[in-house]
C-alpha positions as CSV (number, residue, x, y, z in Angstrom):
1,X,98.4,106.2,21.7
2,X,96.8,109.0,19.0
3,X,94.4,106.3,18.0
4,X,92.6,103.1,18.7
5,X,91.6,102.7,15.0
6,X,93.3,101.1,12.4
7,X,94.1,104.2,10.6
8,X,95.3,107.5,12.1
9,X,96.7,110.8,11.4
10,X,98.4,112.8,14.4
11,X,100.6,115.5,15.4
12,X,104.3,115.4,15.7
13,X,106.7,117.5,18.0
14,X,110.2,117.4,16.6
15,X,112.1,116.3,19.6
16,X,115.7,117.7,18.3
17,X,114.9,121.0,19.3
18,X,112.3,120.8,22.3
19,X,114.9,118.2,24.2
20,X,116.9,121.3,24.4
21,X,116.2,121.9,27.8
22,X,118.4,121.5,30.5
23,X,116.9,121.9,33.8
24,X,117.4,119.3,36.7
25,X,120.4,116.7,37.4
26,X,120.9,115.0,34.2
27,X,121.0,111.1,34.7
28,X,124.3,109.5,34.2
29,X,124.0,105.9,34.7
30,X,122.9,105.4,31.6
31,X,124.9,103.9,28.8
32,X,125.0,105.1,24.9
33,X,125.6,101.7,23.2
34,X,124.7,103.2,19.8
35,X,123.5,107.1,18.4
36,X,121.8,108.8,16.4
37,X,124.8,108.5,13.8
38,X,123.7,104.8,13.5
39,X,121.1,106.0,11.6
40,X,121.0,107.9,7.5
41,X,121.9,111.1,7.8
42,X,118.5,112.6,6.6
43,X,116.8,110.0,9.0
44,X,114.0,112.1,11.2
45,X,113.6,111.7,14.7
46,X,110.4,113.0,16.9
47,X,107.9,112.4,19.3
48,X,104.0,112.3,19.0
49,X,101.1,114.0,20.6
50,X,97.6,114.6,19.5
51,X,95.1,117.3,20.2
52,X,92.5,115.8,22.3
53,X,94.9,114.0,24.2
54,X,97.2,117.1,25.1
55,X,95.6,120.3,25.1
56,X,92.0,119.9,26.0
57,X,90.2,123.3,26.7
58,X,87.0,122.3,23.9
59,X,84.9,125.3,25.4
60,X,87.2,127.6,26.4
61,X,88.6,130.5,23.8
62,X,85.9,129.3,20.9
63,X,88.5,126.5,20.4
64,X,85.3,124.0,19.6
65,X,84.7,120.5,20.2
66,X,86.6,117.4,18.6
67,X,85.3,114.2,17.2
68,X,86.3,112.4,21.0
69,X,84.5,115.7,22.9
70,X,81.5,114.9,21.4
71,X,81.4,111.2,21.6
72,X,81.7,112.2,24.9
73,X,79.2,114.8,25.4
74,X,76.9,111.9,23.8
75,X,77.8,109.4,25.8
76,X,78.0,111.0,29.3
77,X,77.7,108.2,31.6
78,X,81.4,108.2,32.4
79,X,82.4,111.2,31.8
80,X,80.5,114.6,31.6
81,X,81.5,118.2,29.8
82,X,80.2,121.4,30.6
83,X,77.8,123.3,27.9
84,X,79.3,124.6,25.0
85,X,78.9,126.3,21.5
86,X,80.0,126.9,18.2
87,X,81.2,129.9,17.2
88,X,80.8,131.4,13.3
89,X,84.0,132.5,11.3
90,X,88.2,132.6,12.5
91,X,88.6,132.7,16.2
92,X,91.5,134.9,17.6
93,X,92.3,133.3,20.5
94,X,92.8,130.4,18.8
95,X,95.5,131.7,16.0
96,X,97.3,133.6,19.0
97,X,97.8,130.2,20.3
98,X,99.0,128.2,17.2
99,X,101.1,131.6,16.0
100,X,102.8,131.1,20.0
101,X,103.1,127.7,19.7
102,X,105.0,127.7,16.3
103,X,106.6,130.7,17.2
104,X,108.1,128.6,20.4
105,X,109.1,126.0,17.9
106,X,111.3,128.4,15.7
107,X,112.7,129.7,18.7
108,X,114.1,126.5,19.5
109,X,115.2,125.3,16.2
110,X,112.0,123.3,14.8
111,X,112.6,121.7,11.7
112,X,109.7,119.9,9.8
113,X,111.0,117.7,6.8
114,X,107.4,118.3,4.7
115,X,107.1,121.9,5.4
116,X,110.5,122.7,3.9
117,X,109.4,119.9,1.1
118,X,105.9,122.3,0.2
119,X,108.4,125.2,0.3
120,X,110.8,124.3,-2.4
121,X,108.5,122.5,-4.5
122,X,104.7,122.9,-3.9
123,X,104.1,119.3,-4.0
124,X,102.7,117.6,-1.2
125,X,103.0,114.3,0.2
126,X,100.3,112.1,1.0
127,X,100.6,108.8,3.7
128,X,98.2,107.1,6.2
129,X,99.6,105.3,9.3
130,X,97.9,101.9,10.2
131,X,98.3,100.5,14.0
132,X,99.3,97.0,13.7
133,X,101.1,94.6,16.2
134,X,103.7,92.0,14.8
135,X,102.1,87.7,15.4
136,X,104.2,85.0,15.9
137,X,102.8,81.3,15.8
138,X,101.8,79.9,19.2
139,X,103.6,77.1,18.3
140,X,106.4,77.4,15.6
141,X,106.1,74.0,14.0
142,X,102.4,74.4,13.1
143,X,101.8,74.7,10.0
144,X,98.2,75.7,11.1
145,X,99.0,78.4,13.6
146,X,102.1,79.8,11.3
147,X,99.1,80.5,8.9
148,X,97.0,81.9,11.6
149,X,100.0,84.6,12.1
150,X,100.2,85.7,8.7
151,X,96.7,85.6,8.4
152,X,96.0,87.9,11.4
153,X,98.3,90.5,9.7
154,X,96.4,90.4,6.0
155,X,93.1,91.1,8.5
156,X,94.5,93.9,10.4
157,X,97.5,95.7,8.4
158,X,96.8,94.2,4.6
159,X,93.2,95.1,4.7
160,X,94.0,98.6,4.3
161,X,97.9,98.3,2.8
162,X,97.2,95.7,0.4
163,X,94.6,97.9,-1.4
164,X,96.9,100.7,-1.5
165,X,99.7,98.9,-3.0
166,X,98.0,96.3,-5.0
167,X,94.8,97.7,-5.8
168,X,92.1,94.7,-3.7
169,X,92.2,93.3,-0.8
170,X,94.0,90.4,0.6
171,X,93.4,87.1,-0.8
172,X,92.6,85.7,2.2
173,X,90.1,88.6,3.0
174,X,88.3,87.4,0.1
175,X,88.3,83.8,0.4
176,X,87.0,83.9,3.7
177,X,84.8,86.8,4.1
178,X,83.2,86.5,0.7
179,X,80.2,88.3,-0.8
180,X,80.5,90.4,2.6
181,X,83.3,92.3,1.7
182,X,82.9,95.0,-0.9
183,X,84.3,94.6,-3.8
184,X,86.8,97.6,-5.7
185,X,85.4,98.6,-9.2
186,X,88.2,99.0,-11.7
187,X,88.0,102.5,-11.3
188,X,88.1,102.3,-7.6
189,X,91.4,100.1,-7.6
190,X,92.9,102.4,-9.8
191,X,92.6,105.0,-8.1
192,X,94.2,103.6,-4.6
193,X,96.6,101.8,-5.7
194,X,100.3,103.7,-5.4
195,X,98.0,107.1,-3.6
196,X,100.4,107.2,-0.6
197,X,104.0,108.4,-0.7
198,X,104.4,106.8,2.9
199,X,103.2,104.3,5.1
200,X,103.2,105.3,8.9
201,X,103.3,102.6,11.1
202,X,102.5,102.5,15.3
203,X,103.9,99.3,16.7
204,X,104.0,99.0,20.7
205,X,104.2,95.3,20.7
206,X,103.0,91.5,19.4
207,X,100.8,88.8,20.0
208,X,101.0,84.8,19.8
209,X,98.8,83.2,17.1
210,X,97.1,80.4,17.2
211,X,94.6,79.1,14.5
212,X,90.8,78.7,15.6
213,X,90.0,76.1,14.2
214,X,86.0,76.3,14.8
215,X,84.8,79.7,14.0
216,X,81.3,81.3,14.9
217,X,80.0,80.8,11.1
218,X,76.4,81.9,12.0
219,X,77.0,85.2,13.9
220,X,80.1,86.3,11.5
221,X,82.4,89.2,12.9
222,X,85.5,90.6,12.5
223,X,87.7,88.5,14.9
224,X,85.3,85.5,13.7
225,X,86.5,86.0,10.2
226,X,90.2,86.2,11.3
227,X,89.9,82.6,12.7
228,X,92.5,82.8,15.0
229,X,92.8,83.1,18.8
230,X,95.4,85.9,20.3
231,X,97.4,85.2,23.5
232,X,100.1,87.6,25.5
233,X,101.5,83.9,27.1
234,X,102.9,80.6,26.8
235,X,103.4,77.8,29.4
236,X,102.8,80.4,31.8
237,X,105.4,83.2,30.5
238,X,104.5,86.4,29.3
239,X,105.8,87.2,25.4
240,X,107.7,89.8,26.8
241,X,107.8,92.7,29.6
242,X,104.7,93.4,31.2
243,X,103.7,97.3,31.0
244,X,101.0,99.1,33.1
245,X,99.2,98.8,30.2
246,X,97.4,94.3,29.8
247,X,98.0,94.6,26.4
248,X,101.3,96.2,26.1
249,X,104.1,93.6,26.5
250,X,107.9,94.3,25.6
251,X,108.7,92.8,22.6
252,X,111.2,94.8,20.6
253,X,112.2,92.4,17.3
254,X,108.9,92.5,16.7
255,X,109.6,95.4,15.3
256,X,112.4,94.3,12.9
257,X,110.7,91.5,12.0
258,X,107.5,93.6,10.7
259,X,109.8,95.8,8.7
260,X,111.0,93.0,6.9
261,X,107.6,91.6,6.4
262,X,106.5,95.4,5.1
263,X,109.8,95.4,2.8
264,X,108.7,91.9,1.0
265,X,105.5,92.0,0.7
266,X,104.8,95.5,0.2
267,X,107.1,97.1,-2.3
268,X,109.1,98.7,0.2
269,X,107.7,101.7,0.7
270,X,109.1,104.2,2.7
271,X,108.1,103.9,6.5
272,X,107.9,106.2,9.3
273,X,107.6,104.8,12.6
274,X,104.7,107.3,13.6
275,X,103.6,105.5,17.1
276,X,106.5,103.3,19.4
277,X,106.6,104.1,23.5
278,X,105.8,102.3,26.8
279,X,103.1,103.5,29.6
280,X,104.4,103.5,33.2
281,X,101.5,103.3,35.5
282,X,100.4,106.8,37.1
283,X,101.0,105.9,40.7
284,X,99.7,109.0,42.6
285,X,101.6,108.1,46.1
286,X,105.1,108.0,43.9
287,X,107.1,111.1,44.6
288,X,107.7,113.2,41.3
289,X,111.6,112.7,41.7
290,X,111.0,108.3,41.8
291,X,108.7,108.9,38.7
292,X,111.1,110.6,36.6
293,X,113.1,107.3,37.0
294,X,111.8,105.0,33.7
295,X,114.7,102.9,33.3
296,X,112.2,100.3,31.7
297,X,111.0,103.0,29.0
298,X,115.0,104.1,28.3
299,X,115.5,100.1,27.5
300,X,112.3,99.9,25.3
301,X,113.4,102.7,23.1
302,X,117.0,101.7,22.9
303,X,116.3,98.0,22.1
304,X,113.7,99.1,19.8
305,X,116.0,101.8,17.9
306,X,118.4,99.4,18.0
307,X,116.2,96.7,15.7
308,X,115.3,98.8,13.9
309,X,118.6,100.3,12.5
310,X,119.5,96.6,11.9
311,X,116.2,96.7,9.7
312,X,117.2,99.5,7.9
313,X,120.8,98.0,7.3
314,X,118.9,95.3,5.9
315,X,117.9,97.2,3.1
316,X,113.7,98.5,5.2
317,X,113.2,102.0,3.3
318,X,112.6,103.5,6.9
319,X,112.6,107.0,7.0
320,X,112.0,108.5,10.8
321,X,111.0,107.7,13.9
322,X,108.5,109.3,16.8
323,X,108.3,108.2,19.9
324,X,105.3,108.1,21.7
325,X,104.3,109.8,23.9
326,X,106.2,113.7,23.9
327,X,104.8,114.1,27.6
328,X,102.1,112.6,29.6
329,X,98.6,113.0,28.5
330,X,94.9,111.3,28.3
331,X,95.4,107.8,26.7
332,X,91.7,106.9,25.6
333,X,90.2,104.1,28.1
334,X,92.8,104.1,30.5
335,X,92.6,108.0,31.1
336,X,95.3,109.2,32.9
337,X,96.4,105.8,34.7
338,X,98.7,105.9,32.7
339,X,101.8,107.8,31.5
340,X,103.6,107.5,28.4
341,X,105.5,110.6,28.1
342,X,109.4,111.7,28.2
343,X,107.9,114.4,30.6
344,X,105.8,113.9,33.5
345,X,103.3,116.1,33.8
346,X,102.4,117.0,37.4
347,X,98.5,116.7,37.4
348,X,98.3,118.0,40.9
349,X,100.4,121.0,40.3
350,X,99.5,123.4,37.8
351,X,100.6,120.6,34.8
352,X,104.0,121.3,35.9
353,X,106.6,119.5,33.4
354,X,109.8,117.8,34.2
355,X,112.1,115.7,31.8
356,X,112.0,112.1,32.9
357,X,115.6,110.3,33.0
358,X,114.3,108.5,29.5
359,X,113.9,112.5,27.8
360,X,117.4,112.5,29.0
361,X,118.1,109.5,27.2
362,X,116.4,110.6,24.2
363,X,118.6,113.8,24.1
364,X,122.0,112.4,24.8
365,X,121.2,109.6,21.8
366,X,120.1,112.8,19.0
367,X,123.0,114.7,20.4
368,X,126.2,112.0,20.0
């Protein structure tokens, strides 16, 4: 994942051109149910990466530190960084490898939708993406937990969209949290309200809901204000797939079913998907030609994909999809146990790349 926050900017690599490449035996046991023709025709497809999780190299070059080499650098007790500096005025080294980078990208075909956008026009467009999971009531014929659902989504995705569509916060938000949440002047609502041109969403999976029906009211917190209790099981059954990752279970209508949510109570904004993959655990003893073999991640994406063009028959103002992760890289608290990549990156031979059988996948679907 780019972030663990709510709200996130990241990178994106256009996957249309970098799947070009055709080295290794190219899986065929894998079926095309649907394409990329199931989609609009303007409809843009990618995958993510972000800096700190990809290209590392904070003191080499002049490059500089980033917000997460710091934190670390501060807090050094599980992880250490050499000494480094800061540099004065443009760094060479650092153009040369930005200018090679997008160099490599034109070479291969790279089309991004907002650069040609600035170009003809020189307007800009403006969105935030929000990490959200979908909620589904515990149990379906409570009234109590059915509100504990919605409810959990005002307090994690309508605390920021709500304000950007409507100009306040949730009702909810305000009923429950009170004089502790600030208030928006008249000014203030003004000027969020309608200030993005698109809503970026990550969703990797959902959680049951079940209402909490007694609260910590003396030390208040976040999760205490939410009043409800998340689960990943039911009787004993997991909500979906287990992943590598505890939290990460396969659930791919949750996907449609927050689009819909997003189209009705949100103005139906247009939506890019800015965040959807699967980790594989990083098992060390696997041989590189087993690992490339992620049948689990080529049915995430397709099931997903395949919601999610119902969604948008259904009238969702998507726009584009990005797969997460473009290859392999350092995913925040879990380091690298875990890999969610279309390439596997060897970390024990010179970062050596290789298309896994899902990249494959991934190629064959933008290419039929």
């Amino acid at each position: 994942m780019a972030t663990v926050q709510a709200a996130s900017f990241l990178h994106f690599v256009i996957v249309a051109s970098l799947l070009a490449s055709t080295h290794g035996a190219k899986p065929s046991r894998y079926s095309m149910p649907f394409n990329r023709t199931s989609f609009p025709k303007d409809f843009t497809f990618g995958a993510g990466t972000a800096a700190y999780q990809s290209e590392g190299a904070a003191y080499i070059d002049g490059k500089g530190p980033s917000i997460w080499d710091t934190f670390t650098k501060q807090h050094p007790v599980k992880i250490e960084f050499d000494e480094g500096k800061i540099s004065g005025g443009v760094n060479p080294l650092g153009v040369r490898f930005y200018n090679n980078l997008i160099n490599e990208l034109l070479a291969n075909g790279d089309h991004h939708p907002i650069s040609t956008y600035l170009a003809a026009s020189q307007k800009g467009k403006i969105g935030i993406t929000i990490v959200t999971n979908w909620f589904i009531p515990k149990s379906p014929k409570s009234k109590e937990d059915i509100k504990a659902a919605y409810r959990e989504l005002d307090f994690l995705f309508g605390w920021f969209v709500n304000p950007l569509t409507y100009g306040d916060y949730p009702e909810v938000m305000k009923a429950i949290v009170g004089h502790r949440l600030p208030k928006f002047t008249k000014e203030q609502s003004a000027l969020v309200k309608g200030s993005i041109d698109f809503l970026g969403v990550n969703y990797y999976t959902t959680n049951y809901a079940a209402n909490n029906p007694s609260p910590n009211k003396v030390n208040f917190s976040y999760s205490g204000d939410c009043q409800t209790i998340l689960s990943t099981s039911k009787g004993g059954y997991p909500i979906g797939t287990p992943t590598a990752l505890n939290w990460l279970f396969v659930y791919p209508k949750g996907m449609y079913d927050l689009m819909l949510y997003i189209k009705d109570k949100y103005k139906n904004p247009p939506i890019y998907i800015t965040e959807n993959g699967l980790a594989d655990a990083n098992n060390a003893s696997l041989p590189v030609k087993e690992a490339l073999k992620d049948g689990l991640r080529i049915r995430y994406l397709a099931n997903h994909l395949q919601y999610l063009s119902k969604a948008i028959k259904e009238g969702v103002n998507v726009k584009g999809y990005y797969q997460w992760a473009f290859w392999d890289d350092f995913e925040w608290d879990a380091g690298y146990t875990v890999r969610f990549g279309l390439y596997y990156i060897d970390y024990k031979n010179n970062l050596k790349r290789y298309m896994k059988y899902s990249a494959y996948w991934f190629k064959k679907f933008l290419l039929h």
